[in-house]
C-alpha positions as CSV (number, residue, x, y, z in Angstrom):
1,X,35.9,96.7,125.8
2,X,38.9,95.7,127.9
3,X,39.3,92.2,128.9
4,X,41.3,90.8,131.5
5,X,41.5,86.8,132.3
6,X,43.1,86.0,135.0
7,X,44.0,82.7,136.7
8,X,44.9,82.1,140.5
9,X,46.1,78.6,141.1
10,X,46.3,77.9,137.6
11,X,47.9,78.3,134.1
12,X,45.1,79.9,131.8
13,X,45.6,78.3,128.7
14,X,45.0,79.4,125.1
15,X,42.4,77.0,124.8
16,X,40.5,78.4,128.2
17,X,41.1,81.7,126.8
18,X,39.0,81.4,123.7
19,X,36.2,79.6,125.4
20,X,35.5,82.0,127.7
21,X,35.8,84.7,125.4
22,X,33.6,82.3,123.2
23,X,31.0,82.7,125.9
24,X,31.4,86.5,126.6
25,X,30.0,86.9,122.8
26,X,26.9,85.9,124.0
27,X,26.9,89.0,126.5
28,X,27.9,91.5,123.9
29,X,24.9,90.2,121.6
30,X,22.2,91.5,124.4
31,X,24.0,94.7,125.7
32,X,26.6,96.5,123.9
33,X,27.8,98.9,126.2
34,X,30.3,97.1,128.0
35,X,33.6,98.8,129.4
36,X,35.5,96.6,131.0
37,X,35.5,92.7,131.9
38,X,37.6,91.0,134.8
39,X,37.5,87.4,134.6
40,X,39.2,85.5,137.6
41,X,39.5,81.3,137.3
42,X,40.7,80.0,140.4
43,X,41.2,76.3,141.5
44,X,40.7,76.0,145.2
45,X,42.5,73.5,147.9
46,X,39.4,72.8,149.4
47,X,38.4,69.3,150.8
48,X,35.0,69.4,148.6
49,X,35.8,67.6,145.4
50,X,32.7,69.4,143.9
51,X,33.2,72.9,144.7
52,X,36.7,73.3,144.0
53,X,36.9,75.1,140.2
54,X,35.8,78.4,140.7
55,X,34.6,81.9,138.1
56,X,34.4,84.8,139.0
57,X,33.4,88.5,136.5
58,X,33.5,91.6,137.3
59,X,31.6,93.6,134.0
60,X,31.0,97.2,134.2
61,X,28.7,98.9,132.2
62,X,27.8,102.8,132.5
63,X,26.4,103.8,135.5
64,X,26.9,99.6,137.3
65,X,29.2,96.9,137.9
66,X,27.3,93.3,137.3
67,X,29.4,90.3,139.5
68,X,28.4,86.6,139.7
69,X,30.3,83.9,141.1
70,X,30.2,79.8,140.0
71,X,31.8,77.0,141.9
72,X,32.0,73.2,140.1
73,X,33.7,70.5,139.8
74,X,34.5,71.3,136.0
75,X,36.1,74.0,135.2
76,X,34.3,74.6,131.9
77,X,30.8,73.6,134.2
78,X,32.1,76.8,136.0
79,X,32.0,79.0,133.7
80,X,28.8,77.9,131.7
81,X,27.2,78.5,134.5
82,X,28.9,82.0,135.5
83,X,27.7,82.9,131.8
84,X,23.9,81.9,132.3
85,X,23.8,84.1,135.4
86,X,25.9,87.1,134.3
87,X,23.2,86.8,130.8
88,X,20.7,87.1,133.4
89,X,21.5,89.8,135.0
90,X,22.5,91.6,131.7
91,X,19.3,91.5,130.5
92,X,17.7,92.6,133.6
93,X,19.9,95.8,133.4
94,X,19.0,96.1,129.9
95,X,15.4,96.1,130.8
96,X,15.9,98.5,133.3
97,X,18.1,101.0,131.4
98,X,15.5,100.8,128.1
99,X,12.1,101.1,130.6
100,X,11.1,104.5,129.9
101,X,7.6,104.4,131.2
102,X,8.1,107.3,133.1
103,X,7.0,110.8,131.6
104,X,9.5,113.7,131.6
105,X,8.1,116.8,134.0
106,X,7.8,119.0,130.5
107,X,5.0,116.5,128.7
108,X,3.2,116.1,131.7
109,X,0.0,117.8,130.9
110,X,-1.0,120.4,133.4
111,X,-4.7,121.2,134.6
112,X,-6.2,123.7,132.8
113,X,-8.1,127.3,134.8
114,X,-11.3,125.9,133.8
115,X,-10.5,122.6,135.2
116,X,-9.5,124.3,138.0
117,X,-12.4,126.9,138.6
């Protein structure tokens, strides 16, 4: 699993570092099979007070890229909150990737001549 954090606007600090990377554990407990991670923290000029931390991921997993975005005030508030919906959508992939409910072609039974006649 690579893992990239990067900061636009703003020095990301060792202590930023770990707590995202704190968070990301949570992700790798439900699915396993990530390849990459792409963290972005960026700190925007805008005239909102309370929309001006932003998160961003990028985490690809075989076969999908899963992306959520979280604007706060905090920049810790930002990335809780990028970490609820990213687990979210994790485990929705999960689900889908594990639901076998369909039956493969070869076990599907075929009608028998007798059946048929």
């Amino acid at each position: 699993m690579n893992l990239t954090i990067s900061g636009h606007h703003l020095d990301v600090t060792p202590a930023i570092r770990e707590y995202v990377h704190n968070k990301l554990e949570r992700i790798s407990r439900h699915f396993d099979q990530v390849i990459e991670i792409a963290v972005i923290l960026t700190v925007d000029n805008a005239r909102e007070r309370e929309s001006r931390q932003k998160a961003e991921i990028n985490l690809r997993v075989s076969g999908k890229t899963l992306y959520a975005e979280s604007l706060a005030q905090d920049l810790y508030a930002a990335i809780d909150t990028l970490i609820d919906k990213l687990d979210r959508q994790v485990v929705k992939h999960k689900n889908k990737v594990q639901n076998h409910s369909h039956d493969a072609i070869k076990y599907i039974a075929e009608p028998s001549v007798e059946a048929v006649a």
